[in-house]
DRENKE-436747 format. One line per 3 residues: for each residue x, y, z of N, C-alpha, C, O. Coordinates in nm, 4 decimals. Example, Ala and Ser with C-alpha at 12.3 -4.5 7.8 and 13.67 -1.06 7.14 Angstrom:
<pts>
1.3190 -0.5690 0.7800 1.2300 -0.4500 0.7800 1.3200 -0.3300 0.7800 1.4236 -0.3319 0.8465  1.2850 -0.2250 0.7080 1.3670 -0.1060 0.7140 1.2900 0.0030 0.7870 1.3409 0.1138 0.8039
</pts>
This chain:
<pts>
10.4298 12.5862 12.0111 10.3310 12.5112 12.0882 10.3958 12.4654 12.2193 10.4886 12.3849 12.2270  10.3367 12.5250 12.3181 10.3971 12.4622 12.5072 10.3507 12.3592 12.5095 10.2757 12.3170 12.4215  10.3938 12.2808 12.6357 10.3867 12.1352 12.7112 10.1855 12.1301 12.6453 10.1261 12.0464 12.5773
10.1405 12.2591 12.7075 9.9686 12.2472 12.7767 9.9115 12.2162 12.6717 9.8165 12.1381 12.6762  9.9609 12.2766 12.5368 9.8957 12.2803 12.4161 9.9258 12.1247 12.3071 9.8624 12.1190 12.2018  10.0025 12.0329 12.3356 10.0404 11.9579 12.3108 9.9385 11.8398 12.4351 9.8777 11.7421 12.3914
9.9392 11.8654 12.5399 9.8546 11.7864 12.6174 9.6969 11.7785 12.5843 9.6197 11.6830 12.5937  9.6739 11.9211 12.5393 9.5600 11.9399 12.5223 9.5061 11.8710 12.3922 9.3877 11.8409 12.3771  9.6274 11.8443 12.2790 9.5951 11.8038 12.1676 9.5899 11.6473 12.1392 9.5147 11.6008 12.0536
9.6833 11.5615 12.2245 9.6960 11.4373 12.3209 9.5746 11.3794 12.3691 9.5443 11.2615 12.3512  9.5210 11.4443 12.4165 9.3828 11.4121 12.4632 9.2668 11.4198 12.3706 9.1878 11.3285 12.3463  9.2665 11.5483 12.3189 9.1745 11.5295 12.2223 9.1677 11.4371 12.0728 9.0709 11.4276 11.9974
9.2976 11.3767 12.0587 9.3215 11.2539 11.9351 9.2963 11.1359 11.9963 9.2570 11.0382 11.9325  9.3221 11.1334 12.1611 9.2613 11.0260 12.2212 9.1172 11.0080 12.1837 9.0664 10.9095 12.1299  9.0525 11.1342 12.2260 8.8836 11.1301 12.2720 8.8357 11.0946 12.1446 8.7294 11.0343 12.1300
8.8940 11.1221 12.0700 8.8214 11.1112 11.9004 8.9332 10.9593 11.8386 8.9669 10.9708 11.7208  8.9776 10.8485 11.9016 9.0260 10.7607 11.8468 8.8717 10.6417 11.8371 8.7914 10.6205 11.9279  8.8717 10.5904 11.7166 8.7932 10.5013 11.7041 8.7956 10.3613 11.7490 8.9064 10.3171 11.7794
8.7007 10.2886 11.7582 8.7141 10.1835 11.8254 8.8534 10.0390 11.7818 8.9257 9.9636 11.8469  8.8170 10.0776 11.5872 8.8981 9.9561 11.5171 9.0647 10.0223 11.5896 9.1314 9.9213 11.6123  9.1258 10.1169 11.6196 9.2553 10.1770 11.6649 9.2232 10.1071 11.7878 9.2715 9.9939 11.7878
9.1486 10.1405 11.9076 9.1452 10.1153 12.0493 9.1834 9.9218 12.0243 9.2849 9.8641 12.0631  9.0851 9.8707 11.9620 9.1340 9.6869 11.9215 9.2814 9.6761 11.8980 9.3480 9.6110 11.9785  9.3396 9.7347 11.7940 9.4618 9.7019 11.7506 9.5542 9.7295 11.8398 9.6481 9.6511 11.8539
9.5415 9.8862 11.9431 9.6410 9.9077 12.0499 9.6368 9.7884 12.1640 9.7345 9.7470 12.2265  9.4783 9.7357 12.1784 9.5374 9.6839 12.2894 9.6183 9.5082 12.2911 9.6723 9.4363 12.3752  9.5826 9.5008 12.1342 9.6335 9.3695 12.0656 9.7654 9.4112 12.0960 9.8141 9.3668 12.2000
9.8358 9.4910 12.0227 9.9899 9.5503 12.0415 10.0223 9.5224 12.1798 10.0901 9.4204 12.1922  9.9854 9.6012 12.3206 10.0307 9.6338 12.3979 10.0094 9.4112 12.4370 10.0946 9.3285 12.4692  9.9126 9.4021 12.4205 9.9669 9.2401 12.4747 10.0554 9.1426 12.4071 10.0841 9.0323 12.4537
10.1055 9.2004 12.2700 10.1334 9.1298 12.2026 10.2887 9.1492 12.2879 10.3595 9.0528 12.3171  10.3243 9.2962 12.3207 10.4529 9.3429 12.3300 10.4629 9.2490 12.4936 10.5571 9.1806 12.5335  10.3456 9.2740 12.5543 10.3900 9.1571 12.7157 10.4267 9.0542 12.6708 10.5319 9.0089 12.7158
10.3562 8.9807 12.5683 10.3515 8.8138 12.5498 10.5348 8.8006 12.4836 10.5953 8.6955 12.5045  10.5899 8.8927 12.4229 10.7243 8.8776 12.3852 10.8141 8.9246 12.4971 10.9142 8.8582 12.5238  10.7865 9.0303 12.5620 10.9079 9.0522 12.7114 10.8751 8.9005 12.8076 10.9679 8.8611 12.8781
10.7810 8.8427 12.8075 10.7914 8.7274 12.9037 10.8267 8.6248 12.8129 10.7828 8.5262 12.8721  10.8892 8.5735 12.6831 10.9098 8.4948 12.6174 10.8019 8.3683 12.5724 10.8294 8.2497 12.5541  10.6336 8.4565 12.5583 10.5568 8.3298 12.5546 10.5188 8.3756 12.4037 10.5193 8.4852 12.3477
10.4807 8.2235 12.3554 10.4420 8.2472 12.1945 10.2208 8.2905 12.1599 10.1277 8.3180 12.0841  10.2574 8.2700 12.2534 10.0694 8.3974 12.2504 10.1188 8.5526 12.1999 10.0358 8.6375 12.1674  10.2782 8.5798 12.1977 10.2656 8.7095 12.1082 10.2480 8.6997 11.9878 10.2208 8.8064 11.9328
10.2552 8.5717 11.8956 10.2484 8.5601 11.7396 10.0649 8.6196 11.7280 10.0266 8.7322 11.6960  9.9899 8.5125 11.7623 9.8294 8.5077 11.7519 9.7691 8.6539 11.8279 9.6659 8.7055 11.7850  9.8236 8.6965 11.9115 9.7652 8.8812 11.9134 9.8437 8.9677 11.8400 9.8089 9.0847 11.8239
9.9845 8.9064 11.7761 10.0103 9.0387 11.6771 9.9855 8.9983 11.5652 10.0508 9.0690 11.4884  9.9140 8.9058 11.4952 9.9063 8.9093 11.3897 9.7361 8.9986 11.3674 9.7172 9.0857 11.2825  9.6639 8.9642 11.4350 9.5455 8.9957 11.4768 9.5529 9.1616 11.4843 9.4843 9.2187 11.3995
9.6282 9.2454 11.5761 9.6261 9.3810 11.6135 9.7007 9.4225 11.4776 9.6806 9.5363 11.4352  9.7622 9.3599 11.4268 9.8725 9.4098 11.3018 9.7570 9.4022 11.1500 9.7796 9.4774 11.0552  9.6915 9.3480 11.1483 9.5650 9.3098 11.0324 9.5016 9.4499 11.0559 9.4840 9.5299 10.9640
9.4614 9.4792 11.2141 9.4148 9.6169 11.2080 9.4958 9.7163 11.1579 9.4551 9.8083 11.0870  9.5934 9.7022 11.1884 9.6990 9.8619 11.1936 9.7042 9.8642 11.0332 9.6700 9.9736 10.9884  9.7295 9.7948 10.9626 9.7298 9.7848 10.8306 9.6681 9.9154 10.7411 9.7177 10.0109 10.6813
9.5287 9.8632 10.7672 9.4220 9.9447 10.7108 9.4047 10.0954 10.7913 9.4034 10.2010 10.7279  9.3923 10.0895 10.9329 9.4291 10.2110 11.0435 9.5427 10.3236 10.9465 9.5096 10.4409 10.9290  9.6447 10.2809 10.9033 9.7597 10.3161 10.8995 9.7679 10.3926 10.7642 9.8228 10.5013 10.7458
9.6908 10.3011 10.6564 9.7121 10.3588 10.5729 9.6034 10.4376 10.5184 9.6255 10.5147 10.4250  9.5290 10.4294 10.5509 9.4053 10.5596 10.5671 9.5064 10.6742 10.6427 9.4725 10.7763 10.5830  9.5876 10.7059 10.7182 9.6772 10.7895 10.7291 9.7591 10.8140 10.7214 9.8364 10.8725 10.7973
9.7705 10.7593 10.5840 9.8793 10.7919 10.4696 10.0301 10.7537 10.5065 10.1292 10.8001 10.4501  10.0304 10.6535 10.6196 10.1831 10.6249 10.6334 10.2184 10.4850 10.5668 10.2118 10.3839 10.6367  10.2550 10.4769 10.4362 10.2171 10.3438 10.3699 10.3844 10.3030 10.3634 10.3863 10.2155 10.2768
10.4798 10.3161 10.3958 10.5681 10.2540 10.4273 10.5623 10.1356 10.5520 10.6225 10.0285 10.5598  10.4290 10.2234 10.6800 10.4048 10.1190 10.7826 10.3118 10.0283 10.7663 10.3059 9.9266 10.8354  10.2211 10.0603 10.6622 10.1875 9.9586 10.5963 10.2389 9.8537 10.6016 10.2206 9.7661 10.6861
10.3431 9.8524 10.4659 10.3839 9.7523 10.4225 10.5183 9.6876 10.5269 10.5814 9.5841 10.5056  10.5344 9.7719 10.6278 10.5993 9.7201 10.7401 10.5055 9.6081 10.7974 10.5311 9.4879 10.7906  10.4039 9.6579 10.8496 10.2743 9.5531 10.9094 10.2610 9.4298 10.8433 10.2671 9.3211 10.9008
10.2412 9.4469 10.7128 10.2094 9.3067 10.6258 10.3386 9.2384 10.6522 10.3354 9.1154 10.6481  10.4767 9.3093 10.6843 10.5620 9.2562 10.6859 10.5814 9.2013 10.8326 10.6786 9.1261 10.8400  10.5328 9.2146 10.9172 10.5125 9.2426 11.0378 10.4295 9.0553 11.0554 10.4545 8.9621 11.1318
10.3319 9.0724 10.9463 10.2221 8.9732 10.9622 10.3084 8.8526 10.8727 10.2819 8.7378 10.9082  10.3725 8.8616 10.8010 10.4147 8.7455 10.7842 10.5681 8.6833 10.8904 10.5945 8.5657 10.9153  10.6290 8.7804 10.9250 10.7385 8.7513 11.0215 10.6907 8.6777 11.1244 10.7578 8.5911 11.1805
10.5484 8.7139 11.1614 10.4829 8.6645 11.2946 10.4250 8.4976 11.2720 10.4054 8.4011 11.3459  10.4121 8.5265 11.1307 10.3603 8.3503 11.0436 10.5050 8.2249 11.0917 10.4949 8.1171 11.1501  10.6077 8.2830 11.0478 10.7796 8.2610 11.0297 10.7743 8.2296 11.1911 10.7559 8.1217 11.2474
10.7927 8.3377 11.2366 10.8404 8.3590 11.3899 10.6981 8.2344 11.4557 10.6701 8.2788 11.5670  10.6587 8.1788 11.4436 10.5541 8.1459 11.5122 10.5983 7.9854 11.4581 10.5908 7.9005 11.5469  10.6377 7.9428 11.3388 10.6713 7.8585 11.3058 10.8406 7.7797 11.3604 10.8813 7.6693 11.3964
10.8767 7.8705 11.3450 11.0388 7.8664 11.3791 11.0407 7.8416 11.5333 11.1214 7.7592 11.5762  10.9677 7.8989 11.6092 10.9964 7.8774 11.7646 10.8871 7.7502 11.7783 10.8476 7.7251 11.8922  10.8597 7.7060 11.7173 10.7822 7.5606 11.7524 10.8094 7.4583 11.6786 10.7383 7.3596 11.6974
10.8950 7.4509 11.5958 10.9195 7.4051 11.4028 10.8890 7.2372 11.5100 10.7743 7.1955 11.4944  10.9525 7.1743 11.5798 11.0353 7.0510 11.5864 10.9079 7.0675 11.7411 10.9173 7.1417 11.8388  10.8088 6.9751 11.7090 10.6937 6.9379 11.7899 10.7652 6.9099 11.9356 10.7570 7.0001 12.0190
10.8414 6.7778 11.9731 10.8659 6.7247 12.0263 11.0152 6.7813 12.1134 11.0588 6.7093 12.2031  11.0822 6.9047 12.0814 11.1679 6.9760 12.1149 11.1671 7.1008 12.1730 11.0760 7.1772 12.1412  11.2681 7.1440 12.2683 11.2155 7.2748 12.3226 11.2058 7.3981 12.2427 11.2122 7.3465 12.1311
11.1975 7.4938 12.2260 11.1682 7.6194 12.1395 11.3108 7.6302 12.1429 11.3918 7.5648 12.2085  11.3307 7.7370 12.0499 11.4150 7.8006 12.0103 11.5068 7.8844 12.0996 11.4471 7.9778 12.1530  11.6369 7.8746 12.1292 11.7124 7.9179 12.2559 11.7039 8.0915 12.1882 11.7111 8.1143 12.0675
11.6925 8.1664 12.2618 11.7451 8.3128 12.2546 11.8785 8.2769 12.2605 11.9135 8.1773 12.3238  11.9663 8.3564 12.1938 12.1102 8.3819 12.1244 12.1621 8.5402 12.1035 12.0974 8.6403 12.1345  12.2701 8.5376 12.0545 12.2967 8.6737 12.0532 12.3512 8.6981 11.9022 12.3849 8.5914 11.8508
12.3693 8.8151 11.8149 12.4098 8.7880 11.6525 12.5531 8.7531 11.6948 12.6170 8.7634 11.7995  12.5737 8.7151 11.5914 12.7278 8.6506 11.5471 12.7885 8.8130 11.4734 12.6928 8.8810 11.4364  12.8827 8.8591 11.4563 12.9643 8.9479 11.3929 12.8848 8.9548 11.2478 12.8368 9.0509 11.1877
12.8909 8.8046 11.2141 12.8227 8.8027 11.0405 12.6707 8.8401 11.0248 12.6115 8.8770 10.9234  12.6182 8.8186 11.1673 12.4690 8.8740 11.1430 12.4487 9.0442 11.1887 12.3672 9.1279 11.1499  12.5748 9.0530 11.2999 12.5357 9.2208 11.2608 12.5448 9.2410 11.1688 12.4339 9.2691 11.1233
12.6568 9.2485 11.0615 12.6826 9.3096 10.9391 12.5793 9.2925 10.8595 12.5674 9.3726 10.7668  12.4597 9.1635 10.8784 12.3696 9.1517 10.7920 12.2558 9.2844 10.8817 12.1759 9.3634 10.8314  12.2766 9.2722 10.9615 12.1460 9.4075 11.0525 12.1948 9.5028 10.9573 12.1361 9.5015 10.8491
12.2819 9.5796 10.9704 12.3477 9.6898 10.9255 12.3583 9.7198 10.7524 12.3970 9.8277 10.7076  12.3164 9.6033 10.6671 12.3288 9.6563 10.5685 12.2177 9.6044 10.4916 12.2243 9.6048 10.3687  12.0977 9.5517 10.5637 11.9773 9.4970 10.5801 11.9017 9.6654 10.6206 11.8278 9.7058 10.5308
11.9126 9.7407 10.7184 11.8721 9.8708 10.7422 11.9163 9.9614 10.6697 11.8579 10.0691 10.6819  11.9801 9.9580 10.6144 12.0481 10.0786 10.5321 11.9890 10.0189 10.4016 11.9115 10.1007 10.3519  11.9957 9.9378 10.3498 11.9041 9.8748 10.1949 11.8096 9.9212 10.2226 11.7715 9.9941 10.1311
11.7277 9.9200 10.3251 11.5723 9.8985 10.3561 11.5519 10.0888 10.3216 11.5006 10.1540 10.2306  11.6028 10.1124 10.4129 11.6137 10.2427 10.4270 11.6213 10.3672 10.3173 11.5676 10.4778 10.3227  11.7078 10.3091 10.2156 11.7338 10.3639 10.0832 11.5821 10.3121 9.9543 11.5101 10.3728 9.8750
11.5938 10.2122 9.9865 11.5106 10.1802 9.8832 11.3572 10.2098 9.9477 11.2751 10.2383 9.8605  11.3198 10.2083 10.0464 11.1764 10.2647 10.1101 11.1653 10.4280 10.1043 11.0573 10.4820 10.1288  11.2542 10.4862 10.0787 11.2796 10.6205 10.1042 11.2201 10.6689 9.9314 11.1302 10.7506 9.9110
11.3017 10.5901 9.8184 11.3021 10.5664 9.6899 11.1364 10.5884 9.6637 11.0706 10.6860 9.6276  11.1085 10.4768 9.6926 10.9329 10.4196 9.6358 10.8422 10.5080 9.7089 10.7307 10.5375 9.6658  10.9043 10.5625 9.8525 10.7968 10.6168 9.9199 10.7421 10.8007 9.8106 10.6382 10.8534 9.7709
10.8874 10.8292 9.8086 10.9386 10.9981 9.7169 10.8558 10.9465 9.5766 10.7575 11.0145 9.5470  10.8779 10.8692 9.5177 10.8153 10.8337 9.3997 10.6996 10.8056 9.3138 10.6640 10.8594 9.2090  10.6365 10.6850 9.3987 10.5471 10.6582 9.3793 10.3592 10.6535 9.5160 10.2483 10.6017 9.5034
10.4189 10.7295 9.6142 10.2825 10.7870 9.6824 10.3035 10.9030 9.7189 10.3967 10.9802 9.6962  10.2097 10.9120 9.7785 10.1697 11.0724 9.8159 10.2380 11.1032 9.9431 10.2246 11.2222 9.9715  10.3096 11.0332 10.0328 10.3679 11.0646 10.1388 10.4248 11.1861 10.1563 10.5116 11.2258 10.0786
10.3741 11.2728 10.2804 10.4137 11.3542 10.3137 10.5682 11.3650 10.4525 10.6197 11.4617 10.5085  10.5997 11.1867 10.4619 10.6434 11.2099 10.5600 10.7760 11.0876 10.4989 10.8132 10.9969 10.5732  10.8178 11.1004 10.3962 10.8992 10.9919 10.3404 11.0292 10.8753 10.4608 11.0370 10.7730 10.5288
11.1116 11.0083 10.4052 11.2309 10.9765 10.5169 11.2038 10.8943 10.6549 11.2575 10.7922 10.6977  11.0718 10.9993 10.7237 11.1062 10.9222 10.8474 11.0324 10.8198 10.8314 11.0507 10.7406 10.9238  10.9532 10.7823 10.7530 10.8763 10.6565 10.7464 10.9663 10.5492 10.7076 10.9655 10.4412 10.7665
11.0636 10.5820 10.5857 11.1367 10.5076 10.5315 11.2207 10.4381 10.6653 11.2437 10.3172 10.6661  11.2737 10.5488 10.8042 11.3969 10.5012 10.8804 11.2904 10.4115 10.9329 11.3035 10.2998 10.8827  11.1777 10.4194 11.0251 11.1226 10.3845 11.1330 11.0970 10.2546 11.0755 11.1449 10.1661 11.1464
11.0242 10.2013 10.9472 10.9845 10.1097 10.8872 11.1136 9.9995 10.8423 11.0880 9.8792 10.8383  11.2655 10.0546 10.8063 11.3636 10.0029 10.8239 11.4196 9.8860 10.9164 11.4555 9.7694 10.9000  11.4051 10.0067 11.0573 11.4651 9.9710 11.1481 11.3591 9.8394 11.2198 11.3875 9.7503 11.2999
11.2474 9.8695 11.1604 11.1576 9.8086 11.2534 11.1543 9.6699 11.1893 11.1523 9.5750 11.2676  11.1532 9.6425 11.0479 11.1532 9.5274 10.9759 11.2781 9.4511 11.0602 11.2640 9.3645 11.1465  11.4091 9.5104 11.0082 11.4871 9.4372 11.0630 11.5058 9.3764 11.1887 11.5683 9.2704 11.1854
11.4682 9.4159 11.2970 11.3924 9.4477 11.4243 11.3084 9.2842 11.4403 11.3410 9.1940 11.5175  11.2286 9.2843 11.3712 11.1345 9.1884 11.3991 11.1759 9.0746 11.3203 11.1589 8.9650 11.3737  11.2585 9.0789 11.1321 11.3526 8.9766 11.1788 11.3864 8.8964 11.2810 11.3482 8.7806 11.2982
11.4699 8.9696 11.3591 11.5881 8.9678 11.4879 11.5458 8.8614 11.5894 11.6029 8.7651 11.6406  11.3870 8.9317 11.6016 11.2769 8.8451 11.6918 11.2146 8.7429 11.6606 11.1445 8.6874 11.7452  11.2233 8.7029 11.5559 11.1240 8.5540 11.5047 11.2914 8.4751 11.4847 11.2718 8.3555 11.4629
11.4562 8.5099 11.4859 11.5376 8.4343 11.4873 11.5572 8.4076 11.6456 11.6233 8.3138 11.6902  11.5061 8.4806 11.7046 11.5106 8.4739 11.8868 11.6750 8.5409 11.9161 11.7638 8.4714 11.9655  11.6951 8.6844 11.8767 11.8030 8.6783 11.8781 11.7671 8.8652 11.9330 11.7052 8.9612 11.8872
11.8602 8.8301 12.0695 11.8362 8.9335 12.1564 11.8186 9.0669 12.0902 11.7139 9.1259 12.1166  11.8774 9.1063 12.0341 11.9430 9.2554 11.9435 11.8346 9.3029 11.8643 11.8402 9.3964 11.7845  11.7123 9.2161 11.8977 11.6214 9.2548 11.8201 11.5470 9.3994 11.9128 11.4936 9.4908 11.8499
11.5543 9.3998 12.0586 11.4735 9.4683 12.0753 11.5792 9.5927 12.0928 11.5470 9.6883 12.1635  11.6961 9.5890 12.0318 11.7850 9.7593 12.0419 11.6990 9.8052 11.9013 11.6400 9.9129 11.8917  11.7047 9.6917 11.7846 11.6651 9.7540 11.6497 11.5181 9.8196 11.6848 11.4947 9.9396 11.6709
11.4012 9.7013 11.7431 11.2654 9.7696 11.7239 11.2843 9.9101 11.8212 11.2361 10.0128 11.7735  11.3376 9.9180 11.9270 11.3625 10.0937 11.9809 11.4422 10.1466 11.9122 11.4900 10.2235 11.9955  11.4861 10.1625 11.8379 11.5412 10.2611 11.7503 11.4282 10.3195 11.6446 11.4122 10.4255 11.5842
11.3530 10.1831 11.6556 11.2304 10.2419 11.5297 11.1000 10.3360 11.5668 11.0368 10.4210 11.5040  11.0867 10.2581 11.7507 10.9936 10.3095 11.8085 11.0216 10.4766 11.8654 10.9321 10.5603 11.8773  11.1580 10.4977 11.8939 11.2218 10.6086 11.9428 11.1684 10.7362 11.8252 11.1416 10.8490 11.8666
11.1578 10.6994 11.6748 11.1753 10.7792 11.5819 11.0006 10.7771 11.5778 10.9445 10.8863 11.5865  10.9275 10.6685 11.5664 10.8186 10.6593 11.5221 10.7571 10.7275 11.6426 10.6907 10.8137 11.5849  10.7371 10.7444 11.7614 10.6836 10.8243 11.8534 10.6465 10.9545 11.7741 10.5266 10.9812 11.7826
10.7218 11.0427 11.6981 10.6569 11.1805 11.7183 10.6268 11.1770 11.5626 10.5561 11.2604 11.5060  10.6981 11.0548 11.4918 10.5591 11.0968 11.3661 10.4268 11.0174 11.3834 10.3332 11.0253 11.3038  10.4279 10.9371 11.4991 10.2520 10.8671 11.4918 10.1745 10.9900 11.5002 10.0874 11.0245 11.4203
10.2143 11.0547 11.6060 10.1621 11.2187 11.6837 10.1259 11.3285 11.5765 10.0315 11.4075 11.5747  10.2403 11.3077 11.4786 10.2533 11.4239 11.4174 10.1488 11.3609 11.2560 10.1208 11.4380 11.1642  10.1142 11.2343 11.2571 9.9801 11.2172 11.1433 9.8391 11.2064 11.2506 9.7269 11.1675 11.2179
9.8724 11.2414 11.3520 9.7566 11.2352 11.4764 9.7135 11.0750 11.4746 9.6059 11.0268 11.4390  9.8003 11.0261 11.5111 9.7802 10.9108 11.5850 9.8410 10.8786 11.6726 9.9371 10.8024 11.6828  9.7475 10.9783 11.7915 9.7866 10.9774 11.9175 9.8142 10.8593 12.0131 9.9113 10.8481 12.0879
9.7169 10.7778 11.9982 9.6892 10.6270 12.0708 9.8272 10.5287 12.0265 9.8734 10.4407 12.0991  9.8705 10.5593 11.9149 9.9545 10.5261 11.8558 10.0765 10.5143 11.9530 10.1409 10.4353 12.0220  10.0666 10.6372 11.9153 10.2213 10.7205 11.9429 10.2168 10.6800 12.1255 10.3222 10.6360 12.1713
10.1107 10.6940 12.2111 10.1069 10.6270 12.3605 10.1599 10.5106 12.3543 10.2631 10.4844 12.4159  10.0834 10.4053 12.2628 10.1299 10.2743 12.2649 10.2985 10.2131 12.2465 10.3591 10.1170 12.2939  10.3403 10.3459 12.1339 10.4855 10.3236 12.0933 10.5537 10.3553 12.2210 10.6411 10.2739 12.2509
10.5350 10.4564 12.3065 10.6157 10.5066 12.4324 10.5986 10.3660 12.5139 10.7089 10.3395 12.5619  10.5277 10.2917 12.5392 10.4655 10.2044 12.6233 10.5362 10.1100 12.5266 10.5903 10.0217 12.5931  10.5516 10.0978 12.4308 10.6769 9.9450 12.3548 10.7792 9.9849 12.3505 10.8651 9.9123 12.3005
10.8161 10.1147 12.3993 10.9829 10.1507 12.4305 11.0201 10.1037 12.5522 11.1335 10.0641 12.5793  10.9366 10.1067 12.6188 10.9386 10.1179 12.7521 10.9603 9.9360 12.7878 11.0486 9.8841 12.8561  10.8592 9.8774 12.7228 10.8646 9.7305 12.8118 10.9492 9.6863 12.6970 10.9358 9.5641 12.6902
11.0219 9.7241 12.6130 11.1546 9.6631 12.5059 11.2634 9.7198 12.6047 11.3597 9.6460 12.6259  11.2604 9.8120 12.6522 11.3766 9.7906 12.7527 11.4308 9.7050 12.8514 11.5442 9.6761 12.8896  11.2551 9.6571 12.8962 11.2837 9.5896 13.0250 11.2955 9.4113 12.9182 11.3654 9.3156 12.9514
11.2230 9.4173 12.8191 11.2336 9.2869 12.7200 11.3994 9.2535 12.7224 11.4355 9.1358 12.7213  11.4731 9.3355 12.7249 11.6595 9.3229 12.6471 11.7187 9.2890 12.7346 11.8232 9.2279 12.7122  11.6649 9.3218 12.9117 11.7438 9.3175 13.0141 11.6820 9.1690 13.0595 11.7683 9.0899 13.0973
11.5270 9.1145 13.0611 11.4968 8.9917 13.0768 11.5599 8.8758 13.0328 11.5973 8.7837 13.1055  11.5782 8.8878 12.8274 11.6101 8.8023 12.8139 11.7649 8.7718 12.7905 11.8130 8.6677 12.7458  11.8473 8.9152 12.8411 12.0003 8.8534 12.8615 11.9641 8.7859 12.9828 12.0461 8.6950 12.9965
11.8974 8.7853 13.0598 11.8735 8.7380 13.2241 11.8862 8.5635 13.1656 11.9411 8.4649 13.2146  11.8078 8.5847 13.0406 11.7231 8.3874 13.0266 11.8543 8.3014 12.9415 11.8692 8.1811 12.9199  11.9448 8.4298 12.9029 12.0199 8.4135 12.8261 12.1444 8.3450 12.9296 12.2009 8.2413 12.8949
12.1723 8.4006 13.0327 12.2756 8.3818 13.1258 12.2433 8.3073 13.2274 12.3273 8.2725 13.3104  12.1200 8.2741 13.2334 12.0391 8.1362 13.3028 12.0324 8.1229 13.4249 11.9752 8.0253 13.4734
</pts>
């Protein structure tokens, strides 16, 4: 399949995306501004666009991102709590991991990874195990990272988004897979902002 035939197919998963997908992308894509500018209006549109993707998601059979999402929706409960916990105090400083919290990234993704890979081979019908298992991994831990306000979160969620790009595409969820290029994209410029807020 060439560039044309891939464009051509791009477009046409667009033209045929339904409205409940078009809601949830554009919840995502603000949810992903409201976190590169450090405001907490990203909790209340991703929990909202993430309620959609849920059901979106697993009607196409990617039920590892599923249960990423639900996981997604309670991190955003956490994360929404944690950066406001103490009324009368400023939010939560962005930080960077400590040595002891990489090692917890690193063997936090690799658990995730093994055991999602496990349940996915086992017990559903997934046709797409593995990479669901990495992308859903990386991405949990990822959003962790982000409700502790701790920069390193947005290397983990592009690592997830990097992988998840061509299987959104490849269960034809094209809108998807746009939106993921478009959260690679402003997580880049997210990592370089908030070392900026970080170094003051």
């Amino acid at each position: 399949m060439d560039l044309q035939d891939w464009w051509h197919l791009l477009v046409k998963q667009i033209l045929e995306t339904g409205w409940l997908v078009w809601i949830s992308v554009i919840l995502g894509v603000a949810e992903v501004l409201f976190a590169k500018a450090n405001k907490i209006w990203l909790y209340p549109t991703g929990i909202a666009g993430t309620l959609l993707a849920i059901y979106i998601l697993f009607v196409a059979g990617l039920f590892a991102e599923c249960l990423l999402n639900g996981y997604y929706v309670v991190m955003s409960v956490y994360g929404w709590w944690y950066w406001v916990r103490k009324k009368n105090s400023p939010p939560v400083k962005i930080t960077y991991c400590t040595p002891k919290e990489w090692l917890q990234v690193i063997v936090f993704t690799i658990a995730g990874f093994i055991l999602l890979a496990i349940l996915l081979k086992k017990f559903t019908p997934s046709t797409v195990p593995l990479m669901d298992a990495w992308v859903s991994a990386t991405a949990w831990v990822g959003m962790w990272l982000l409700a502790k306000r701790k920069i390193e979160n947005w290397i983990l969620l592009n690592i997830s988004n990097l992988f998840a790009i061509p299987l959104l595409f490849y269960k034809q969820l094209a809108l998807y897979s746009v939106l993921t290029i478009f959260l690679f994209i402003v997580a880049v410029f997210g990592y370089i902002e908030w070392r900026k807020i970080v170094k003051g």
